[in-house]
Biopython code that builds the backbone (N, CA, C, O; Angstrom):
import numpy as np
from Bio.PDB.StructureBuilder import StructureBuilder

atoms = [
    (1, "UNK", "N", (-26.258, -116.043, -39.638)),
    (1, "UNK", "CA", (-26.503, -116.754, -40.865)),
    (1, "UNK", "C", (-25.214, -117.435, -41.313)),
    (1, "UNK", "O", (-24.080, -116.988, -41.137)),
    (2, "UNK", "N", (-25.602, -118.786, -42.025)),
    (2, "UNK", "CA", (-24.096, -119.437, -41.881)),
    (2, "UNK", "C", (-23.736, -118.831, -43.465)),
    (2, "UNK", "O", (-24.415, -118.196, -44.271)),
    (3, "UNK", "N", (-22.356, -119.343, -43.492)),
    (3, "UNK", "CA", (-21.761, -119.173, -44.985)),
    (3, "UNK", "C", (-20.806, -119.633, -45.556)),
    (3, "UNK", "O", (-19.774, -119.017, -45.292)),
    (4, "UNK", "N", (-20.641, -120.771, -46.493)),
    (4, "UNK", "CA", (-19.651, -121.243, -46.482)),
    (4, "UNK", "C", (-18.088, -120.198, -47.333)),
    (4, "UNK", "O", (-17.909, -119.580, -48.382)),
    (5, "UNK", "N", (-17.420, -120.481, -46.301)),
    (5, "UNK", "CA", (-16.110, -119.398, -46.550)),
    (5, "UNK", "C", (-15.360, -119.831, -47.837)),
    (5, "UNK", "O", (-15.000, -119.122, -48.777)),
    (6, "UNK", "N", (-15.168, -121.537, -47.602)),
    (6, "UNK", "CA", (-14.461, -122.119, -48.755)),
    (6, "UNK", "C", (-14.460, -123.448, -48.608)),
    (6, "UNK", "O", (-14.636, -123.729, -47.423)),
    (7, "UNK", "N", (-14.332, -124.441, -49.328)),
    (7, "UNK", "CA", (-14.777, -125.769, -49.796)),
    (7, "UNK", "C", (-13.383, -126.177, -50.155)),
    (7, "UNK", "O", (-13.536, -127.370, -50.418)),
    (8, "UNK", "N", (-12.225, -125.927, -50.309)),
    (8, "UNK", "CA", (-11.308, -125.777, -50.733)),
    (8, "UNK", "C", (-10.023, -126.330, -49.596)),
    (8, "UNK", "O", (-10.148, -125.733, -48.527)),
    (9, "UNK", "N", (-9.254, -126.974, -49.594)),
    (9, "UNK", "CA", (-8.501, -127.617, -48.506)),
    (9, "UNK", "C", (-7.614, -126.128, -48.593)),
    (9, "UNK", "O", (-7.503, -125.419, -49.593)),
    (10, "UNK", "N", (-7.116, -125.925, -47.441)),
    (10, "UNK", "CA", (-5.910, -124.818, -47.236)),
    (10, "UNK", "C", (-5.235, -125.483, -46.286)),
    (10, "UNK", "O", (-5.718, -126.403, -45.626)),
    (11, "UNK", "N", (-3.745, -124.915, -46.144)),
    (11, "UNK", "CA", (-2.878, -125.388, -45.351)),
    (11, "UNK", "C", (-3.011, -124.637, -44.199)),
    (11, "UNK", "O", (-3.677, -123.659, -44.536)),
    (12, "UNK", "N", (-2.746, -124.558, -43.037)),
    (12, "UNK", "CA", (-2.538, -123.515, -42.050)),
    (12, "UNK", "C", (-1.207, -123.556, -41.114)),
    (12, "UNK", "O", (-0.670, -123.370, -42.206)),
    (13, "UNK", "N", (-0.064, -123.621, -40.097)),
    (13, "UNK", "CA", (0.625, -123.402, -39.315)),
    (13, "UNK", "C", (-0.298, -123.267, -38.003)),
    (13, "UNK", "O", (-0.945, -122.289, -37.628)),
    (14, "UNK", "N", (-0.119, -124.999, -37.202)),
    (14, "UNK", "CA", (-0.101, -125.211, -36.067)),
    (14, "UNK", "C", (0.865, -124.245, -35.023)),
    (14, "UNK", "O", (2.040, -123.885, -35.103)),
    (15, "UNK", "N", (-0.168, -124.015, -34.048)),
    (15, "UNK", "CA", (1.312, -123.460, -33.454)),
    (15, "UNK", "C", (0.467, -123.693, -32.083)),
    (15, "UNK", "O", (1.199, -123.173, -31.241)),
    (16, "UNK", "N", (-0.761, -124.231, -31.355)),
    (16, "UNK", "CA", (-0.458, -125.005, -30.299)),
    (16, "UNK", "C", (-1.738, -126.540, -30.334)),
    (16, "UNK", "O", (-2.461, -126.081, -31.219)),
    (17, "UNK", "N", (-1.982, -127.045, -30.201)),
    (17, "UNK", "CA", (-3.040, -128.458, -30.243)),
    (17, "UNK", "C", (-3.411, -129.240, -28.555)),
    (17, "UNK", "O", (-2.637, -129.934, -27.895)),
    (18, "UNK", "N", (-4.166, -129.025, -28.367)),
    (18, "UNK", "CA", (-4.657, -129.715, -27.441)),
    (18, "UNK", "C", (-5.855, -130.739, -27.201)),
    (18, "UNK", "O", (-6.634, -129.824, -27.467)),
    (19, "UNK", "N", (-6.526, -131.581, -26.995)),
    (19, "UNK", "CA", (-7.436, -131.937, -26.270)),
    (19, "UNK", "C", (-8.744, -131.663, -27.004)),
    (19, "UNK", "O", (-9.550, -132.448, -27.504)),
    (20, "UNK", "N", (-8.736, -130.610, -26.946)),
    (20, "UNK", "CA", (-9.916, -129.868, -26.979)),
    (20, "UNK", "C", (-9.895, -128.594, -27.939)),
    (20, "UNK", "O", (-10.917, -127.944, -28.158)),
    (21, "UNK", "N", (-8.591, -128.269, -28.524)),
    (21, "UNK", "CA", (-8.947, -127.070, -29.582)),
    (21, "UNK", "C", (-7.543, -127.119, -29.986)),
    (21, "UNK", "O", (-6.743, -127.871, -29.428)),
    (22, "UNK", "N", (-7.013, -125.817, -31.577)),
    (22, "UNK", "CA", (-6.227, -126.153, -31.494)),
    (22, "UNK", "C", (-5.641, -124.231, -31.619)),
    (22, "UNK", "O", (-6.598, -123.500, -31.362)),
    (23, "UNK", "N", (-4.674, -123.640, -31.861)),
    (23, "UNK", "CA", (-4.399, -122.569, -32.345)),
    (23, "UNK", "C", (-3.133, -122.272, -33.545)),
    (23, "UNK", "O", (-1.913, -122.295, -33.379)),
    (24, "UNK", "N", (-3.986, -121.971, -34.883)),
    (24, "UNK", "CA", (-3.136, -121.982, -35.974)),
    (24, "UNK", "C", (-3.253, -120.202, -36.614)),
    (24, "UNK", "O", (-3.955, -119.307, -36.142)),
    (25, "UNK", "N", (-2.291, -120.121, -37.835)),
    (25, "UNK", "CA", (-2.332, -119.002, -38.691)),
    (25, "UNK", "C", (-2.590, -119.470, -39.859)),
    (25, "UNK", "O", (-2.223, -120.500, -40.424)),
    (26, "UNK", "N", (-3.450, -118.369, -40.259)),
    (26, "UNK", "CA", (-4.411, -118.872, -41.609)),
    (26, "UNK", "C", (-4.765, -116.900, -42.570)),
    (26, "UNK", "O", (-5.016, -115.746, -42.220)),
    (27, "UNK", "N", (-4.570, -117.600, -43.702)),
    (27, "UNK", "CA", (-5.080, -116.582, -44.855)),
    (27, "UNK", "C", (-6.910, -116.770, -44.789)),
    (27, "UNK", "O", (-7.720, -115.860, -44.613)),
    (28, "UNK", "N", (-7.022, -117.333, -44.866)),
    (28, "UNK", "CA", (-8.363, -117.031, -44.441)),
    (28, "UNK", "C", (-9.290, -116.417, -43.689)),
    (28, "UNK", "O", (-9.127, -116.326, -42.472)),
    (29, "UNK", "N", (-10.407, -115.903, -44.323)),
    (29, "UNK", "CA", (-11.012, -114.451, -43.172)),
    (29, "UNK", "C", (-11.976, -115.643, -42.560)),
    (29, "UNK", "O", (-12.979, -116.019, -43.165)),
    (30, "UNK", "N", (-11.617, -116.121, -41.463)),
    (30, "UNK", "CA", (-12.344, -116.889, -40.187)),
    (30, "UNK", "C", (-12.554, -115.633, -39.349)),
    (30, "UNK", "O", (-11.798, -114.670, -39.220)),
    (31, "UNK", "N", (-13.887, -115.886, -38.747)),
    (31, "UNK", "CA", (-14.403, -114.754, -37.708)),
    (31, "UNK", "C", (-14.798, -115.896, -36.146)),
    (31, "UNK", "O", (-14.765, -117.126, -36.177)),
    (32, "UNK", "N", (-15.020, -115.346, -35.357)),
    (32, "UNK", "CA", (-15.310, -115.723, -34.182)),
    (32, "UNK", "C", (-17.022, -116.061, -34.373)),
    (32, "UNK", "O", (-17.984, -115.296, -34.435)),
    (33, "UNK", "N", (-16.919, -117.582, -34.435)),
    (33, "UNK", "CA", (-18.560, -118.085, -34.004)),
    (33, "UNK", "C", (-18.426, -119.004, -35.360)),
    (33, "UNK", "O", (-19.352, -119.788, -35.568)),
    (34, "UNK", "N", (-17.408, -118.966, -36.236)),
    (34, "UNK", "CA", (-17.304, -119.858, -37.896)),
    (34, "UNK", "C", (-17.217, -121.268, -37.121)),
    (34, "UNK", "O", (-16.624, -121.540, -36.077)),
    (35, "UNK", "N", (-18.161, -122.244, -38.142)),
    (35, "UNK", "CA", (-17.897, -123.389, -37.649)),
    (35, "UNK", "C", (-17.241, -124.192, -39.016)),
    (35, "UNK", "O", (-17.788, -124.051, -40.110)),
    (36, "UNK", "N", (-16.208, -124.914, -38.881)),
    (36, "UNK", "CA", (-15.261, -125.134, -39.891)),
    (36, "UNK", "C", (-14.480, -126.468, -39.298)),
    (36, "UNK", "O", (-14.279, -126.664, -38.100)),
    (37, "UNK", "N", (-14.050, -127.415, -40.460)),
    (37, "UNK", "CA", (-13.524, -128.435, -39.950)),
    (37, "UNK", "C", (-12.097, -128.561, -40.494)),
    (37, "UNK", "O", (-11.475, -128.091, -41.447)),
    (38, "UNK", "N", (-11.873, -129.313, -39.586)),
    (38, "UNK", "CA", (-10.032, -129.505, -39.657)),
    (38, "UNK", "C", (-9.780, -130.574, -39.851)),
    (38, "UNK", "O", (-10.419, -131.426, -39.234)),
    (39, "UNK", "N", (-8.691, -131.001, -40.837)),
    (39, "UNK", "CA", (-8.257, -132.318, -40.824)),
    (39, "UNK", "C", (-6.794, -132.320, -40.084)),
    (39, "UNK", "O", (-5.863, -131.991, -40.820)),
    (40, "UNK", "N", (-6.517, -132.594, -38.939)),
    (40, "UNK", "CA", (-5.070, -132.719, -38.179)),
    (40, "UNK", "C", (-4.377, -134.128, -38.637)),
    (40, "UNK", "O", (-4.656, -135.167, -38.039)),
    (41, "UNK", "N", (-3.598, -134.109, -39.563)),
    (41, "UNK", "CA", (-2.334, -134.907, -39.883)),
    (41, "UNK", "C", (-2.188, -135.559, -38.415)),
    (41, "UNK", "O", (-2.575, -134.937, -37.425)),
    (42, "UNK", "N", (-1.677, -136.695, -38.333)),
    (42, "UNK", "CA", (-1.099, -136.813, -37.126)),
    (42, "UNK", "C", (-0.097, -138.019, -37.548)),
    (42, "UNK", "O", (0.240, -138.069, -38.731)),
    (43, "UNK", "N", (0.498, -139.199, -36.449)),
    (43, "UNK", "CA", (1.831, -140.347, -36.590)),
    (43, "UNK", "C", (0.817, -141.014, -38.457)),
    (43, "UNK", "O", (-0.349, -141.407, -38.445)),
    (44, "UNK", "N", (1.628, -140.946, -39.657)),
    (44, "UNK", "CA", (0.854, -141.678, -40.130)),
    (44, "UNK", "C", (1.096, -142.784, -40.462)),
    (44, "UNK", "O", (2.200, -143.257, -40.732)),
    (45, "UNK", "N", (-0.549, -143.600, -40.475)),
    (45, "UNK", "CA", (-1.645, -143.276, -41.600)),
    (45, "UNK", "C", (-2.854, -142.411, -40.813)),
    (45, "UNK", "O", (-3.925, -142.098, -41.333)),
    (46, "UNK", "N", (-2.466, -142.120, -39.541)),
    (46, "UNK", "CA", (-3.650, -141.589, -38.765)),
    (46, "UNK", "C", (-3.721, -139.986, -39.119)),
    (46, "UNK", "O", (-2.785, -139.191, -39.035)),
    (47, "UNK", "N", (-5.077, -139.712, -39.536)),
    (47, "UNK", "CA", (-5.452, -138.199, -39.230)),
    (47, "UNK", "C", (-7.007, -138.161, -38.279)),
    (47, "UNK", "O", (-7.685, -138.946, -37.615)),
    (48, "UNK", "N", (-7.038, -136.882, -38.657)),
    (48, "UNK", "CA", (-8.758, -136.765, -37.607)),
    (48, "UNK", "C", (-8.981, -135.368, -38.179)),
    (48, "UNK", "O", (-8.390, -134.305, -38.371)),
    (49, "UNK", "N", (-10.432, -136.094, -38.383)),
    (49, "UNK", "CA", (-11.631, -134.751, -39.686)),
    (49, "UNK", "C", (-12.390, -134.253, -38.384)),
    (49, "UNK", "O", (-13.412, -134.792, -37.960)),
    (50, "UNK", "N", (-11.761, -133.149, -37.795)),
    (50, "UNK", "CA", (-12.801, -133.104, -36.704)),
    (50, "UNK", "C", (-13.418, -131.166, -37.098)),
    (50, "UNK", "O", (-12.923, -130.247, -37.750)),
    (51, "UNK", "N", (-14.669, -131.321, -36.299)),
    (51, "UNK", "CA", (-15.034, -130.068, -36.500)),
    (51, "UNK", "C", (-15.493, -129.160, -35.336)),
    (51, "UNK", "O", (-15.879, -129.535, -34.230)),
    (52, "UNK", "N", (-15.382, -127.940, -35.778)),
    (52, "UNK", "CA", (-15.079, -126.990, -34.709)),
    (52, "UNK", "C", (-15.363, -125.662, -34.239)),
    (52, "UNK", "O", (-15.933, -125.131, -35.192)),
    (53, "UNK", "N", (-15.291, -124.906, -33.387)),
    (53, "UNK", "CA", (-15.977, -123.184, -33.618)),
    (53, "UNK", "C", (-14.715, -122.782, -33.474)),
    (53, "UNK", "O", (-13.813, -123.441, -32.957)),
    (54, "UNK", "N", (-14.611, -121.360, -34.072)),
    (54, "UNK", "CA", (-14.093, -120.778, -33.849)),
    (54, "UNK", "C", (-14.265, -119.267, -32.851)),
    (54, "UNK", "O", (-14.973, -118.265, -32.962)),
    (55, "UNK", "N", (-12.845, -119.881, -31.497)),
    (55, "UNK", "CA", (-13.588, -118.712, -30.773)),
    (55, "UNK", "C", (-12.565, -117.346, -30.273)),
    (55, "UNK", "O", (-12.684, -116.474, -29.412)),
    (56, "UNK", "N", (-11.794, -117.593, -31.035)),
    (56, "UNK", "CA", (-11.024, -116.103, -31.224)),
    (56, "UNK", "C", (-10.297, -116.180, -32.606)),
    (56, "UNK", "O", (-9.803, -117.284, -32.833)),
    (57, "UNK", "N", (-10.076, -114.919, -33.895)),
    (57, "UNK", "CA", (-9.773, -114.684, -34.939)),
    (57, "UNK", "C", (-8.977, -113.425, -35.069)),
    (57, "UNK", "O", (-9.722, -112.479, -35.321)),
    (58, "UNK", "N", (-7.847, -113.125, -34.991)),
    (58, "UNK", "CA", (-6.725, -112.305, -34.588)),
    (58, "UNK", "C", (-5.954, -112.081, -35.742)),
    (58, "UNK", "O", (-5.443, -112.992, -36.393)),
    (59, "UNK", "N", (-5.828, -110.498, -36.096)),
    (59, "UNK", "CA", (-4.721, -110.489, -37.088)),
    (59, "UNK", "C", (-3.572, -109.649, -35.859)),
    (59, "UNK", "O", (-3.840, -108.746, -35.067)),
    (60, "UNK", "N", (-2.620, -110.169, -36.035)),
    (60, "UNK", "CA", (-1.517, -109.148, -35.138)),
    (60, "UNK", "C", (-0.595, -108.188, -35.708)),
    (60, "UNK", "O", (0.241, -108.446, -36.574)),
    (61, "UNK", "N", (-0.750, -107.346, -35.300)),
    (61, "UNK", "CA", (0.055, -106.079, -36.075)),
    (61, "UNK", "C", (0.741, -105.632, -37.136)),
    (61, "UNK", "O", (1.701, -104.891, -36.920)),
    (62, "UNK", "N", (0.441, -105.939, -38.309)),
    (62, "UNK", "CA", (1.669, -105.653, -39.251)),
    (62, "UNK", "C", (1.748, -107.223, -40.253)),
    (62, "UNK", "O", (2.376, -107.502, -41.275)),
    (63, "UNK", "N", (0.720, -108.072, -39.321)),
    (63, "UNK", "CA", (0.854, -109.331, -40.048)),
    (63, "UNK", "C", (-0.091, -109.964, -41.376)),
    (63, "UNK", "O", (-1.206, -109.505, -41.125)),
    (64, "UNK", "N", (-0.195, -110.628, -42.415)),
    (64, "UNK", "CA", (-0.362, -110.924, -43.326)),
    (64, "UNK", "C", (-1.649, -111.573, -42.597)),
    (64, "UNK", "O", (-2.752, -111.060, -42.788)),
    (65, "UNK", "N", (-1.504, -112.752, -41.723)),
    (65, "UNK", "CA", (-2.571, -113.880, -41.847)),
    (65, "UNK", "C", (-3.130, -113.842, -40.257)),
    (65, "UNK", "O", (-2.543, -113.164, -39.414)),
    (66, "UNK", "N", (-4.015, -114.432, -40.020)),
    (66, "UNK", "CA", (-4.764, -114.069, -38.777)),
    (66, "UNK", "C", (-4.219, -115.735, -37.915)),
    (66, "UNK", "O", (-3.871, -116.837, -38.338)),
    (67, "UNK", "N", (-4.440, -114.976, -36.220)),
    (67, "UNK", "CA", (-4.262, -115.976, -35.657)),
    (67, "UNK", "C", (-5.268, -116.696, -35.084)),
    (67, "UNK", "O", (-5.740, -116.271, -34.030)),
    (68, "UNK", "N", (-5.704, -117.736, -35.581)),
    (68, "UNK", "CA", (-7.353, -118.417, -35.061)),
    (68, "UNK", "C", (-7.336, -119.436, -33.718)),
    (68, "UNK", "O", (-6.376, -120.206, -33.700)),
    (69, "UNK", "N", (-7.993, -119.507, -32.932)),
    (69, "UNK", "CA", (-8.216, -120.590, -31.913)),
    (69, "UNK", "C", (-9.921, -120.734, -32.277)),
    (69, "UNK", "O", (-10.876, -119.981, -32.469)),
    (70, "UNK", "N", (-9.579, -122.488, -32.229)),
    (70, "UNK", "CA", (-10.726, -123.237, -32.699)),
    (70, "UNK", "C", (-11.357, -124.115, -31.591)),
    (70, "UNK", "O", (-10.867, -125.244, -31.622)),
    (71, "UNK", "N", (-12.053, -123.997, -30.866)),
    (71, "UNK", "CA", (-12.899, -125.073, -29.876)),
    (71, "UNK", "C", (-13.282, -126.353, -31.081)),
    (71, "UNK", "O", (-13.951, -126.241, -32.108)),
    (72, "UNK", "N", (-12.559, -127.618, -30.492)),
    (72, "UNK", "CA", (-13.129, -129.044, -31.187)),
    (72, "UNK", "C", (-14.088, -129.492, -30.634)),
    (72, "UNK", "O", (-14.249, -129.398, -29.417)),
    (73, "UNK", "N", (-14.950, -130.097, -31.471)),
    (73, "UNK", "CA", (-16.304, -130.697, -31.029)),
    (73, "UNK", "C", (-15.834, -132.144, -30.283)),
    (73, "UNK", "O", (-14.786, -132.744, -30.520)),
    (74, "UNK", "N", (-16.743, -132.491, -29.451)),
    (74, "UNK", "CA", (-16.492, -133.590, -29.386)),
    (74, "UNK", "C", (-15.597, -134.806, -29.818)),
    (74, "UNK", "O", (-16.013, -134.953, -30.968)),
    (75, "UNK", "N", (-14.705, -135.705, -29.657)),
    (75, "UNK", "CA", (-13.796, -136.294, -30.599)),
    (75, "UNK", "C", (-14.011, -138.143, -29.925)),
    (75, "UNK", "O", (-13.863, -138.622, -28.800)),
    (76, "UNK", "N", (-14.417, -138.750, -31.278)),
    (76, "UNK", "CA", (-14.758, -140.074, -30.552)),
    (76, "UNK", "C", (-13.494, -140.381, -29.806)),
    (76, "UNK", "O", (-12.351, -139.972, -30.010)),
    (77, "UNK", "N", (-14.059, -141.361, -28.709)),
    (77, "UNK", "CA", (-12.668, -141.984, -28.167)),
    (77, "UNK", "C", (-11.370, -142.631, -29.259)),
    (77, "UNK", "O", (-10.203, -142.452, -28.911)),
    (78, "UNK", "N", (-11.560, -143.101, -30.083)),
    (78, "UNK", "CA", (-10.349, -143.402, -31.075)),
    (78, "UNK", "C", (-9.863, -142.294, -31.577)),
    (78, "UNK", "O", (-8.649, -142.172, -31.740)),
    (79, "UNK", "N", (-10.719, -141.343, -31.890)),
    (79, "UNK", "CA", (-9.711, -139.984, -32.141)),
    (79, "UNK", "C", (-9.299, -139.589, -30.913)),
    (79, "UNK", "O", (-8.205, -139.052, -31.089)),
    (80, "UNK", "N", (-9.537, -139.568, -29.950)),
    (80, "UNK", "CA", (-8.989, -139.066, -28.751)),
    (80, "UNK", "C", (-7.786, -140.219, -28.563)),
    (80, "UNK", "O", (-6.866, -139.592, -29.088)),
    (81, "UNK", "N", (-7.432, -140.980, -28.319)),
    (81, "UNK", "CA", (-6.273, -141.916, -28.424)),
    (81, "UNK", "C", (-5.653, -141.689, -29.834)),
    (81, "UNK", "O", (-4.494, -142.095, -29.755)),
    (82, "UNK", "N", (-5.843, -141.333, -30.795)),
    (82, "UNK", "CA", (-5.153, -141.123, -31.883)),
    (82, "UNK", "C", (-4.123, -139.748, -31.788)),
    (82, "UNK", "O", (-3.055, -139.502, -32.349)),
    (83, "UNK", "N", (-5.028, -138.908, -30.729)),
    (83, "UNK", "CA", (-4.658, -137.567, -30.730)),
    (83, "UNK", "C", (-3.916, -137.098, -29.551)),
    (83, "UNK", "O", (-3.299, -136.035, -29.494)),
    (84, "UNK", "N", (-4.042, -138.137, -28.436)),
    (84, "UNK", "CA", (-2.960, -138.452, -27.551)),
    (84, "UNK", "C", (-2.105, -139.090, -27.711)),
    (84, "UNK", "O", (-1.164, -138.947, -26.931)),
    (85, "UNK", "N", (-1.998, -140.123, -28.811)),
    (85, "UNK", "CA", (-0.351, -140.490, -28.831)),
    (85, "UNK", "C", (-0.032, -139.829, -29.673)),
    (85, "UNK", "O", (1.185, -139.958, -29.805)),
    (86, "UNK", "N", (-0.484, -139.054, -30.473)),
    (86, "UNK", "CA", (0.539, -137.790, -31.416)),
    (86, "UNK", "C", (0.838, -136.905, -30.904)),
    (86, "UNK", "O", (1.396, -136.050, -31.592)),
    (87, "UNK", "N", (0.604, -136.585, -29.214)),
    (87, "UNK", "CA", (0.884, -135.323, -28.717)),
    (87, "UNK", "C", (2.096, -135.947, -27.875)),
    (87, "UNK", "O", (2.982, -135.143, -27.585)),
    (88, "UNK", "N", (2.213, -136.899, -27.564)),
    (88, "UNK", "CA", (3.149, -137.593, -26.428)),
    (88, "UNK", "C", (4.274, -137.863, -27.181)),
    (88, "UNK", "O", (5.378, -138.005, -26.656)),
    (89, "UNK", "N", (4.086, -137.943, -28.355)),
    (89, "UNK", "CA", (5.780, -138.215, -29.469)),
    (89, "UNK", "C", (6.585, -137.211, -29.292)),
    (89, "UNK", "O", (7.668, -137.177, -29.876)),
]
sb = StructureBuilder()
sb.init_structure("model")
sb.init_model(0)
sb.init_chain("A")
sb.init_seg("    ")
for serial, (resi, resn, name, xyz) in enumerate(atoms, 1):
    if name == "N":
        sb.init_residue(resn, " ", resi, " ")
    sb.init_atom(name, np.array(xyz, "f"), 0.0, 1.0, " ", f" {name:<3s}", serial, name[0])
structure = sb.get_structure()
């Protein structure tokens, strides 16, 4: 059953981005199977509202905020060129 967690923009800490998903730390209780969208900043004026599952949700030992990896949906080709030259900088 779905549920919305929060409506609310939060910040999170990138810590890897690829292609196809990305892996950040977040205060937020994200579980494995949440579908939730991301807005990735990228060179600006470019960002990308893309949306996504989440398929692992990790708190690590002793730590405050969980570590999430997100599978991205599909990404039109202009976000995909948007999101390859922000990875190549």
């Amino acid at each position: 059953q779905s549920q919305l967690v929060s409506d609310d923009i939060h910040k999170a800490k990138t810590e890897n981005l690829s292609m196809n998903g990305l892996r950040f730390q977040t205060n937020l209780p994200l579980s494995e199977g949440d579908e939730i969208v991301v807005v990735l900043p990228l060179t600006p004026p470019d960002k990308i509202n893309a949306g996504g599952r989440v398929v692992r949700a990790e708190r690590e030992s002793g730590e405050r905020f969980l570590i999430v990896s997100v599978a991205l949906r599909q990404l039109s080709p202009e976000e995909q060129n948007s999101l390859l030259k922000f990875m190549e900088e």
